[in-house]
C-alpha positions as CSV (number, residue, x, y, z in Angstrom):
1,X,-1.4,36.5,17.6
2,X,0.9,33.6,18.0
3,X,2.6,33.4,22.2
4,X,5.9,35.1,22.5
5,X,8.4,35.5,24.8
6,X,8.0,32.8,26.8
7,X,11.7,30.9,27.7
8,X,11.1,29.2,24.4
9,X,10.4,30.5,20.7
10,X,7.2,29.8,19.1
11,X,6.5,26.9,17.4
12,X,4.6,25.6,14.5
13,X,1.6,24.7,15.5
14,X,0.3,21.0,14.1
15,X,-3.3,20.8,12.2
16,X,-4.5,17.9,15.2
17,X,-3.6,21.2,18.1
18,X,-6.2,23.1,15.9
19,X,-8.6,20.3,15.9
20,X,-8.5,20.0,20.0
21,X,-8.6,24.1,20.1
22,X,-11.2,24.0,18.2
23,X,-13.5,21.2,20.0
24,X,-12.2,23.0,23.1
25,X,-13.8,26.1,22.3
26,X,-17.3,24.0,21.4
27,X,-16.8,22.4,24.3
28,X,-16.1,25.0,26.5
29,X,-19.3,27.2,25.0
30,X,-21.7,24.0,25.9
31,X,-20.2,24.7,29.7
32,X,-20.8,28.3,29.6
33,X,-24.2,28.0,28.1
34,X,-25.4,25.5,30.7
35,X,-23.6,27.0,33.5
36,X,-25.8,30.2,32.9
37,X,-28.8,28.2,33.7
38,X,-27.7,28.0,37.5
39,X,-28.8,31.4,39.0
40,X,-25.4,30.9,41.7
41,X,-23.5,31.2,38.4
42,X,-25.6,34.3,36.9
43,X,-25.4,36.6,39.7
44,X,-21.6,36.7,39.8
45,X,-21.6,38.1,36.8
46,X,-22.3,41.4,34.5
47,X,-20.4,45.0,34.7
48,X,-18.6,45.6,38.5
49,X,-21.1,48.9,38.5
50,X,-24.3,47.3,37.4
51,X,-25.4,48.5,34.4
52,X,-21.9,50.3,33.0
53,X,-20.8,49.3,29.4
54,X,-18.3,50.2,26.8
55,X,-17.9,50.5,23.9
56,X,-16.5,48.2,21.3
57,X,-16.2,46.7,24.4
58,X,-16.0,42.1,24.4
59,X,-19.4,40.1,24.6
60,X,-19.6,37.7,26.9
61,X,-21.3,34.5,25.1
62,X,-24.4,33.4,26.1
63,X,-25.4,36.6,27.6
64,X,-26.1,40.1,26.2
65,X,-23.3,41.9,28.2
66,X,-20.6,44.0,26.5
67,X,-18.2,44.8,29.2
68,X,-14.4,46.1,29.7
69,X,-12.2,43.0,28.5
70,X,-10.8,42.4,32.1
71,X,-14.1,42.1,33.5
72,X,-15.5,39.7,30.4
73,X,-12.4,37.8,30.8
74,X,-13.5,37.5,34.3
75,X,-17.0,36.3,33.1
76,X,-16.3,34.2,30.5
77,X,-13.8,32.1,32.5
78,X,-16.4,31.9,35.2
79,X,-19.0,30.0,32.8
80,X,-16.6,28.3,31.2
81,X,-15.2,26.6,34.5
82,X,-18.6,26.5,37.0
83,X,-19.7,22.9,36.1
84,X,-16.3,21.3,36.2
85,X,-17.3,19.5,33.3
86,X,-14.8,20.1,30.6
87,X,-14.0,16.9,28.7
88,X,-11.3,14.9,30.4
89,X,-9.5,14.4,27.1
90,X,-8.9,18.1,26.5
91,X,-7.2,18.1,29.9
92,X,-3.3,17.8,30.7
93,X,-1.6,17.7,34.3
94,X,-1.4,21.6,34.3
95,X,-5.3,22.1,34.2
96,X,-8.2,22.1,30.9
97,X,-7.1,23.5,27.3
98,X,-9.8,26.0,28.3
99,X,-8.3,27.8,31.0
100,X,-7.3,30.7,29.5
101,X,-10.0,31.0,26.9
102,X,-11.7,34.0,29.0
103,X,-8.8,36.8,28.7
104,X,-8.1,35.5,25.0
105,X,-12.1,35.8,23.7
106,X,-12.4,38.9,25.7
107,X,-9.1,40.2,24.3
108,X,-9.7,38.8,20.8
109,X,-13.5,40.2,20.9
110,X,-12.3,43.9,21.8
111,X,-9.2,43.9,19.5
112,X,-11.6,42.6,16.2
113,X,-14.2,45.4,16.8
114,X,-11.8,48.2,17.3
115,X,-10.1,47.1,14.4
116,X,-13.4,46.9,12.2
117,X,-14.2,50.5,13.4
118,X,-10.7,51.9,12.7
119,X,-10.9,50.3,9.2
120,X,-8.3,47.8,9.8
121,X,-8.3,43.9,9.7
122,X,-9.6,41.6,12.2
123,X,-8.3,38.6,14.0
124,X,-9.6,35.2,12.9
125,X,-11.1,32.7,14.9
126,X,-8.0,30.3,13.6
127,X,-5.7,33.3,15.5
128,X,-8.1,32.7,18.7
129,X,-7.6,28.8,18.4
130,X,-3.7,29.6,18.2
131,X,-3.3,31.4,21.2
132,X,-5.3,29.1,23.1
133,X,-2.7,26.3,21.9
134,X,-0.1,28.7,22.9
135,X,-1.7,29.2,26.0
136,X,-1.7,26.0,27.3
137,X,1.8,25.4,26.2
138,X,2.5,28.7,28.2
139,X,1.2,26.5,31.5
140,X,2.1,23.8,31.3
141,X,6.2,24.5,30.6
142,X,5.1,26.9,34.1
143,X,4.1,23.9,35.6
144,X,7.2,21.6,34.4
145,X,9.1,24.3,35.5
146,X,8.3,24.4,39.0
147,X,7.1,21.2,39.7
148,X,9.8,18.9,38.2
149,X,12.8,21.5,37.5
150,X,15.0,20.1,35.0
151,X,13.4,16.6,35.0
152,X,10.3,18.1,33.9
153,X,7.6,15.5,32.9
154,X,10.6,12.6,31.4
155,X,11.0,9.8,33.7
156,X,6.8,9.2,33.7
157,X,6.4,11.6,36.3
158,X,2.3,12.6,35.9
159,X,1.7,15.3,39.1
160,X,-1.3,16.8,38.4
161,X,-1.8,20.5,39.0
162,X,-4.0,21.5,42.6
163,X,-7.0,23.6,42.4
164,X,-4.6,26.4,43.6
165,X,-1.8,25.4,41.2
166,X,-3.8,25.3,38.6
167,X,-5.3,28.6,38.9
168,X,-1.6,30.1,39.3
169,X,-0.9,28.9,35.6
170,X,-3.8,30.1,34.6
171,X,-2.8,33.6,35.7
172,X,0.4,33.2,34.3
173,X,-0.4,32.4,30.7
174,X,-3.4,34.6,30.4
175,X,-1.0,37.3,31.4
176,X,1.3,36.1,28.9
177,X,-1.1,35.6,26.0
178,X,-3.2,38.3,26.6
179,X,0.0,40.7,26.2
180,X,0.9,39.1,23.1
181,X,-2.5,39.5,21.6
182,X,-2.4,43.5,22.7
183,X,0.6,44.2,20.6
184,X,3.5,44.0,23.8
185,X,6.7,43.9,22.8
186,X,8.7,40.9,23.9
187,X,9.8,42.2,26.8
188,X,6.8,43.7,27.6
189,X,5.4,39.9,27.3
190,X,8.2,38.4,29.7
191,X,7.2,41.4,32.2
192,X,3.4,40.3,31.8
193,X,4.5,36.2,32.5
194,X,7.0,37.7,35.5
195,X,4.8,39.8,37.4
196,X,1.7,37.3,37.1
197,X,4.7,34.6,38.3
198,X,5.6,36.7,41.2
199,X,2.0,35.7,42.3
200,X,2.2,31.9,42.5
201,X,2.5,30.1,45.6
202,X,5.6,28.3,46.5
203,X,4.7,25.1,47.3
204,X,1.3,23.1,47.9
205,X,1.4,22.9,43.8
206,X,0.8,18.5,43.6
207,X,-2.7,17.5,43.8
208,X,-5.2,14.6,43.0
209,X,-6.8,16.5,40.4
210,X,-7.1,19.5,38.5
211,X,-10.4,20.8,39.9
212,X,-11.5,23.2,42.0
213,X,-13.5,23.2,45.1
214,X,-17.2,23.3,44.5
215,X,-17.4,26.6,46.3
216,X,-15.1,28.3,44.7
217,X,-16.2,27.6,41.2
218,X,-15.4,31.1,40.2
219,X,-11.8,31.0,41.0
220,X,-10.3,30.4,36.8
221,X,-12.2,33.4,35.7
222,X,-11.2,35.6,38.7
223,X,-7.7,34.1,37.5
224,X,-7.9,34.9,33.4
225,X,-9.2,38.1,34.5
226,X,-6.5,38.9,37.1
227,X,-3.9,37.6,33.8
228,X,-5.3,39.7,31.8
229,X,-5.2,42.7,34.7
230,X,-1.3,42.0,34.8
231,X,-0.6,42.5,31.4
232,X,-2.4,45.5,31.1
233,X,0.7,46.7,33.9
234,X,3.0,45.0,32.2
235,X,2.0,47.2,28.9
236,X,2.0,50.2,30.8
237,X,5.5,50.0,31.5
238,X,5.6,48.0,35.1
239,X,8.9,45.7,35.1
240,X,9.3,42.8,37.0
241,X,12.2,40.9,39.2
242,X,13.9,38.8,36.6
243,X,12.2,34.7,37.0
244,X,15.0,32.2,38.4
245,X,17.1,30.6,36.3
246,X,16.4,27.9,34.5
247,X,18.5,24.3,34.1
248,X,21.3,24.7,31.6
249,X,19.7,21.7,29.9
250,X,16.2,23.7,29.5
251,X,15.9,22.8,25.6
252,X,15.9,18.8,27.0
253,X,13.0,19.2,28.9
254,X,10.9,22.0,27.0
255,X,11.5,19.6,24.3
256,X,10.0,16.9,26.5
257,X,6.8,19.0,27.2
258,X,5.7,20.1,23.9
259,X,6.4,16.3,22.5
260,X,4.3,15.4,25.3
261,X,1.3,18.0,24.2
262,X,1.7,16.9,20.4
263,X,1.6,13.5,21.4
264,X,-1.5,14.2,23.0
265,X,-3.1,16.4,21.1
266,X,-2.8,13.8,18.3
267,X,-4.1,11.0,20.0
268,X,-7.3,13.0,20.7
269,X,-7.8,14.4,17.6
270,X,-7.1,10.9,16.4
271,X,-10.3,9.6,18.5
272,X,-13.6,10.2,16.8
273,X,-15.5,9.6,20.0
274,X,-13.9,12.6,21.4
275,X,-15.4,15.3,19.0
276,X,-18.9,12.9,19.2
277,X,-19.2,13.4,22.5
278,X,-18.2,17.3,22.5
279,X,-20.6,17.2,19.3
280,X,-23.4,16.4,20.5
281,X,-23.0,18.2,24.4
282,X,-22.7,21.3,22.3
283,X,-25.8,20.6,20.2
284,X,-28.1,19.8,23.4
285,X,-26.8,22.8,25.1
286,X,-27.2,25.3,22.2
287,X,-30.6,24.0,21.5
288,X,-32.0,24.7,25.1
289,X,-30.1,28.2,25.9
290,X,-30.9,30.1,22.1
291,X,-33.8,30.5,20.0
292,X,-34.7,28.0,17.3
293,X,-33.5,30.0,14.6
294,X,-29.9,30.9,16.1
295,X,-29.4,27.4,17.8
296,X,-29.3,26.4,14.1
297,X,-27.2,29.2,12.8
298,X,-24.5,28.8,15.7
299,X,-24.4,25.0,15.3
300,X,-24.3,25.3,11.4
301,X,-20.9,27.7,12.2
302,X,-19.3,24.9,14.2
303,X,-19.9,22.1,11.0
304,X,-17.1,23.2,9.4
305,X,-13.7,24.2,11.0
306,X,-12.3,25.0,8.1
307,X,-14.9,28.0,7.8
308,X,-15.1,28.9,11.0
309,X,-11.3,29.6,11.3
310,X,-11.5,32.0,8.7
311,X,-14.4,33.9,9.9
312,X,-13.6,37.2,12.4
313,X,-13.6,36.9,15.9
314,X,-16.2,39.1,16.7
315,X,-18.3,37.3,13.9
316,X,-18.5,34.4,16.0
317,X,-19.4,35.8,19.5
318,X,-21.7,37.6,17.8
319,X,-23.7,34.9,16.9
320,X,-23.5,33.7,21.0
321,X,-25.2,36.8,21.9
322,X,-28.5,36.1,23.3
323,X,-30.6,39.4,23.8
């Protein structure tokens, strides 16, 4: 499930970029579940038709919906994003470690059920917590790319990714990941990132932060989705005008963005009040969206990361389900 096809080959990802996936994802489900308390965040989402399912079709968490992976994606990145209260320390110039997480559950939900049903095996969670690493790697070599060129972040150079900028990456490596995790072909993959980059803007990128404008807090799952949207084109055979060229010295400053992210992703997972804090959001926010009885079950998964990466996707948006 790992990224492909991106201008670099996949790495090895380090046991501290599992750690911050994984308190990215607890994080991100403590947004979601409090976001669904605000009744401007509820009513943007559900099925386009009210009322239409599918089947083996991706849960969104928190919420008893089953829908067509585009429009979960769609959902889940909504929820995820509405408060603007991700942790700080899961963030990086190109936007959240989160971003993408709507097309990759809703991608990673669908694929695990259809492949319990055909009798095949299902993705892990550790494979959901990969391509979310892979993910944000995706964006921010994007953002590197067209914001510093060849310089890309060396030199102490720290532009942060606009509200707009940051909901082109977004776009970009949902596109990317999500056609990875539906079987593309490496070309199919570089088609997926290619037509989702044809979509960017060209300039306006720099901005103070990475956030987004209060009333448009819906814009990063209307951006997962639409990733997600592009990939499916990309898999159905749609090509795409070739990207422009890269710096002949593009191993330099990929090299200098994935240092960058490992040094980072270290230091967090190296900070214990990092994972209290995301700890104990996730805790409060379980406890007043679910039941008693599955507050304690969902928060007893998340006590061991060892255990939960081994456990099926759908396994653990299952037990977000609330009926």
């Amino acid at each position: 499930m790992g990224m492909a096809a991106h201008d670099h080959a996949p790495r090895v990802i380090a046991e501290a970029a599992y750690e911050v996936a994984f308190l990215a994802v607890m994080d991100s489900l403590a947004c979601a579940f409090k976001a669904l308390q605000d009744p401007e965040c509820t009513r943007l989402l559900g099925a386009l038709v009210p009322g239409a399912t599918m089947a083996f079709g991706a849960r969104v968490p928190g919420t008893s919906y089953q829908l067509d992976p585009v429009q979960a994606a769609f959902n889940i990145g909504t929820t995820v994003s509405w408060l603007q209260a991700n942790d700080p320390a899961l963030a990086t110039a190109s936007g959240h470690l989160a971003d993408s997480l709507g097309a990759i559950v809703a991608v990673a939900d669908y694929r695990a059920r259809k492949a319990i049903a055909e009798g095949d095996s299902p993705p892990q969670v550790r494979d959901l917590f990969g391509a979310l690493i892979h993910a944000h790697e995706f964006a921010s070599l994007e953002w590197a790319r067209s914001v510093h060129g060849s310089e890309a972040v060396t030199g102490g150079n720290r532009t942060l990714a606009s509200g707009a900028a940051r909901c082109a990456l977004t776009r970009v490596a949902s596109a990317a990941t999500a056609a990875t995790l539906l079987g593309g072909t490496r070309d199919q993959v570089a088609a997926a990132a290619a037509i989702a980059r044809t979509e960017m803007q060209a300039s306006g990128h720099a901005g103070a932060a990475p956030d987004l404008d209060g009333h448009a807090r819906w814009r990063i799952g209307d951006a997962t989705s639409r990733g997600l949207r592009l990939a499916l084109i990309a898999l159905a055979g749609q090509t795409a005008p070739r990207s422009p060229a890269l710096p002949s010295d593009k191993a330099t400053w990929q090299l200098a963005v994935t240092a960058e992210l490992d040094h980072t992703w270290q230091a967090v997972a190296a900070t214990p009040a990092v994972a209290d804090r995301v700890r104990e959001r996730f805790a409060a926010c379980v406890a007043t969206h679910f039941p008693t009885a599955q507050a304690g079950k969902l928060a007893a998964m998340f006590a061991d990361r060892a255990k939960l990466e081994a456990l099926p996707i759908n396994e653990l948006v299952s037990m977000t389900v609330r009926n």
